[in-house]
Structure formats: structure tokens, C-alpha cells
C-alpha positions in Angstrom: 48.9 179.9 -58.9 48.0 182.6 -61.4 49.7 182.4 -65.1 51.2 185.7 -67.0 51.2 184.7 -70.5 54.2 183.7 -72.4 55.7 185.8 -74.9 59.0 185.4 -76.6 60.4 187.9 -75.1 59.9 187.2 -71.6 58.2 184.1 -70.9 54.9 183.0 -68.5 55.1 183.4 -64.2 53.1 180.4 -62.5 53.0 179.5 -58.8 53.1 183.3 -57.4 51.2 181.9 -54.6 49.2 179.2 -52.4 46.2 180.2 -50.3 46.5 179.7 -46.4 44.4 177.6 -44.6 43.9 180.5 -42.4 45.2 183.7 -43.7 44.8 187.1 -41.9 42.7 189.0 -44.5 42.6 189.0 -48.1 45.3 187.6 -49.9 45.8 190.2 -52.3 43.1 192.9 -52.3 42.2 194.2 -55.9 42.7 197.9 -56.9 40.7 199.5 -59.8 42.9 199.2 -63.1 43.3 203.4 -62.3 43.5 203.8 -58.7 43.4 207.6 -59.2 45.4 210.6 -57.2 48.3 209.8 -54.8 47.8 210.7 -51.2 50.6 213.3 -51.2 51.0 212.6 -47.1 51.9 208.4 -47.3 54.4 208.4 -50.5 57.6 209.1 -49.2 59.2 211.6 -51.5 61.9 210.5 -53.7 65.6 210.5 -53.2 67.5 213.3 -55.3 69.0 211.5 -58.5 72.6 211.1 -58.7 73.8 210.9 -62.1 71.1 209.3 -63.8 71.1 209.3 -67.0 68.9 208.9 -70.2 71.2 205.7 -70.7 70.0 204.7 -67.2 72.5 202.2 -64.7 75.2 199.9 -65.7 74.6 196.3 -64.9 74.7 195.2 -61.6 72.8 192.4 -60.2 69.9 193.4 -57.9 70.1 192.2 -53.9 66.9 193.5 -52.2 64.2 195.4 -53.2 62.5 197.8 -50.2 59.3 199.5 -50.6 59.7 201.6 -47.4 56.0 202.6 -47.1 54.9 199.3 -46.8 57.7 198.3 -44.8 58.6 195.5 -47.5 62.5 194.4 -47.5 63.3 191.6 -49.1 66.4 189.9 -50.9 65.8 189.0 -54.0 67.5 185.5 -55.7 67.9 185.4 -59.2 65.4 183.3 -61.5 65.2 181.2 -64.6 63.0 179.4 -66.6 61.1 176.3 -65.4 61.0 173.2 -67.4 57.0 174.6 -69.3 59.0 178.2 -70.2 57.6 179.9 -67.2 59.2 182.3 -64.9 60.4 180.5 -62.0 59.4 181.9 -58.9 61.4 181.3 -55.1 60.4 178.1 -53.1 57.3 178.2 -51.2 60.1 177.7 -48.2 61.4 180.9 -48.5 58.3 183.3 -48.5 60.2 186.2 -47.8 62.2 186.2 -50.7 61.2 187.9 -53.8 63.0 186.7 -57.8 64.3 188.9 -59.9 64.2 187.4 -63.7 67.7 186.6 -64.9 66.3 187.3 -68.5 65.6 191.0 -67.9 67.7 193.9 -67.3 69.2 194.4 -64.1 67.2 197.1 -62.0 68.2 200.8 -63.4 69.6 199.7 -66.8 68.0 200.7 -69.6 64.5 198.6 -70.8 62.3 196.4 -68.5 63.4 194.5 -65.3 60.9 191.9 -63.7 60.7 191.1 -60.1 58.3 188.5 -59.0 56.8 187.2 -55.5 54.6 184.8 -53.9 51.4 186.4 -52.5 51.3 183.7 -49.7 51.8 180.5 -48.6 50.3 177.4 -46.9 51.5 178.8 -44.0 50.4 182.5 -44.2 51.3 186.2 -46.2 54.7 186.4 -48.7 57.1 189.1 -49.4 54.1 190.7 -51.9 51.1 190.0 -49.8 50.6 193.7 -49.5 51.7 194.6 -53.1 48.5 195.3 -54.2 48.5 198.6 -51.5 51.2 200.0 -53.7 50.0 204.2 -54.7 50.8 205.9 -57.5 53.8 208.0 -56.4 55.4 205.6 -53.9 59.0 204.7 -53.7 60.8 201.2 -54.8 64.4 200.9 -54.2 66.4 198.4 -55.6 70.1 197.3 -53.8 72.1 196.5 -56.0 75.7 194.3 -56.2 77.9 197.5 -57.1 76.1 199.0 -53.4 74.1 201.5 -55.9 70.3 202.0 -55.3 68.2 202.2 -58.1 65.2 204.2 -56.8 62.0 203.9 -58.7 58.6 205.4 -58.7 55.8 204.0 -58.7 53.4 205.1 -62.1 50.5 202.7 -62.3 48.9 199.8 -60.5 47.2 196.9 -62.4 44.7 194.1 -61.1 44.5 192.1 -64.4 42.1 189.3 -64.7 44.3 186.1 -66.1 41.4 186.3 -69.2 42.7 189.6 -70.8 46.5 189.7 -69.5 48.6 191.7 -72.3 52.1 190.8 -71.8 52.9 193.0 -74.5 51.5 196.1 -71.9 53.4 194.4 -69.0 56.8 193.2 -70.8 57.0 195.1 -74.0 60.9 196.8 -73.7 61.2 200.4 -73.0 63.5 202.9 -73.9 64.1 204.3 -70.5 65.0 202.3 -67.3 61.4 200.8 -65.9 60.8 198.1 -63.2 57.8 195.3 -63.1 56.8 194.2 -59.7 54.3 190.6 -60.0 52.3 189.0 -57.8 49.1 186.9 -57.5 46.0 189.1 -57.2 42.2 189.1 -56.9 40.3 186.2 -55.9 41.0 182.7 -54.9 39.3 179.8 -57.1 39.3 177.1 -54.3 38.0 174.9 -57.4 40.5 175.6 -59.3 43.4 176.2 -56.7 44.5 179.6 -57.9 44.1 183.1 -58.1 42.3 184.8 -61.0 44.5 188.2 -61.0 47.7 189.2 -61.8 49.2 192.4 -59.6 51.3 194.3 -61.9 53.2 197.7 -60.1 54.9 199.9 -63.0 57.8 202.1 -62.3 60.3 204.0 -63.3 63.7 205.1 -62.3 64.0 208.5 -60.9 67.2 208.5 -58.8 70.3 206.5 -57.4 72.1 206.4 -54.3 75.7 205.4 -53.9 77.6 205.3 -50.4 79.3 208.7 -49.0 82.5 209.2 -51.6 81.8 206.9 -54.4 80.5 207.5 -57.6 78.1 206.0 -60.2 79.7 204.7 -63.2 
């Protein structure tokens, strides 16, 4: 239930998540806003790039994102605006599936592409209920429609309390291919009936893959 602010650019996320009657552990356990050194031994190292260039990917709609480290795989469904100008998130019925905002770039093209996911449920953890475990240094791939992978690193780690949330620092364009990964994060206001956090991973691309014989274009 957490709220990014809405810019004109790219509009507000609500509804990232809804706390469990009984969840197993902490929802979404905050990081400091620098959570320091990678641990060299738990990142996996990143695949070689394969013709990336300055210019990025070309477009090609995104179809799971993997964060092998943490054993997250998810497909991702494409999402739009909701009726207030928010970010629409995926129905609380399909926890496991992450969104990818329609209004960004695709994953690997050049600027700023968002992915969003719930936290948890009524019924338990979401795709991102371990999000906020992302280090510095990890890997994020992206599948994408043209059977490319965008693979992204991971560059920062964010617990921002909904009171100071810049979505100029999380959404402002880039001039090189970057990826947002949002999520619910910090505490639970039972009052209030949502979190008081934003998670916000920052990455960038540092490779593709493409299948045995093919070629990136």
C-alpha cells in the first residue's frame, strides 16, 4: 500500500503490497540508504556483454525478470495507469508475477525502465518479498520478446521513507540503459494499512545474451 510520487514523467505506484495475517518474517526488511561493499563470494559474476552498445538494446518487450541469487523468476505482464494516474501493479491473485511499466523503455534500451512488484499478499510473500536482500554487485536479467537477455547490475539499494521519496532520483531519464526494480518496504502501519517504505534497486546494463547463432540487432 505504499505510494511513489507522481511526476509527469512517470506517474505514482500504489498497492505494491498487503500484509499477511501470518507472514513468515518480515515483509520487506529495510537496508541502510548505503548498504556498503558487495560480498564478492554471493554476487554471481556477470555474463560477458555481447554487443552492447552506448545506444543500449532495441525494443523488445520484457517477459521475465530472474535475479538468480535470490532465486527470483518471474514473468512479468505489462502495466498501465490506473484510473488516480498511478502505476498499476499485477492483481493480488497473481503474486508471482511482477509489471513492467508500459510507459518506460523496454529493459536494455536506452533511459529508465520500471518494474514493479507486490511485497506480499493476504495470503503470504510476492515475487519481491526478498527484494530488499538485493547487494550491490548482483545480477538482474531481463528476458526479453526478441529471446535477448538484458543483464543488469545491480548499483545501489534504497529504503525510502514515503515522506522524502524523490521521483526525480528514482525516475529522472538517463542517458545510458538503467533498470528500476519497486517494491513495498519498511514497516507496516496496521493503522493505516500500508507500508511506510519504498524498496528502490538501481541497475544498469552490462551485458546481453542471445541464443547459440543469432545476433543482437
Amino acid at each position: 500500500m505504499c505510494v511513489l510520487l507522481a511526476t509527469a514523467m512517470v506517474p505514482a505506484l500504489t498497492g505494491c503490497g498487503q500484509h499477511p495475517a501470518a507472514p513468515a518474517g518480515t515483509p520487506a526488511r529495510a537496508l541502510p540508504a548505503n548498504p556498503g561493499s558487495p560480498d564478492p563470494s554471493a554476487a554471481r559474476p556477470t555474463p560477458p556483454s555481447q554487443d552492447v552498445s552506448v545506444q543500449g538494446l532495441p525494443r523488445s518487450a520484457p517477459e521475465r525478470v530472474e535475479i538468480p541469487r535470490l532465486d527470483i523468476d518471474a514473468p512479468l505482464a505489462v502495466m498501465g495507469l490506473t484510473d488516480t494516474g498511478s502505476v498499476d501493479t499485477p492483481p493480488f491473485s497473481e503474486p508471482r508475477t511482477a509489471g513492467w511499466y508500459g510507459g518506460s523503455v523496454t529493459p536494455g534500451q536506452n533511459g529508465t525502465s520500471v518494474i514493479v512488484g507486490h511485497v506480499d499478499t493476504t495470503s503470504g510473500p510476492a515475487v519481491f518479498y526478498l527484494l530488499s536482500l538485493v547487494r550491490h554487485g548482483d545480477t538482474i536479467e531481463v528476458k526479453r520478446a526478441d529471446r535477448s537477455t538484458a543483464v543488469f547490475t545491480v548499483d545501489a539499494i534504497k529504503v525510502i521513507p514515503d515522506s522524502v521519496f524523490d521521483d526525480r532520483q528514482v525516475y529522472a531519464n538517463t542517458p545510458r540503459p538503467e533498470l528500476r526494480l519497486i517494491t513495498c518496504g519498511g514497516t507496516f502501519d496496521r493503522a493505516a494499512q500500508e507500508y511506510t517504505s519504498n524498496v528502490v534497486v538501481y541497475a544498469h546494463l552490462t551485458g546481453a545474451q542471445k541464443p547459440a547463432g543469432t545476433t543482437i540487432r
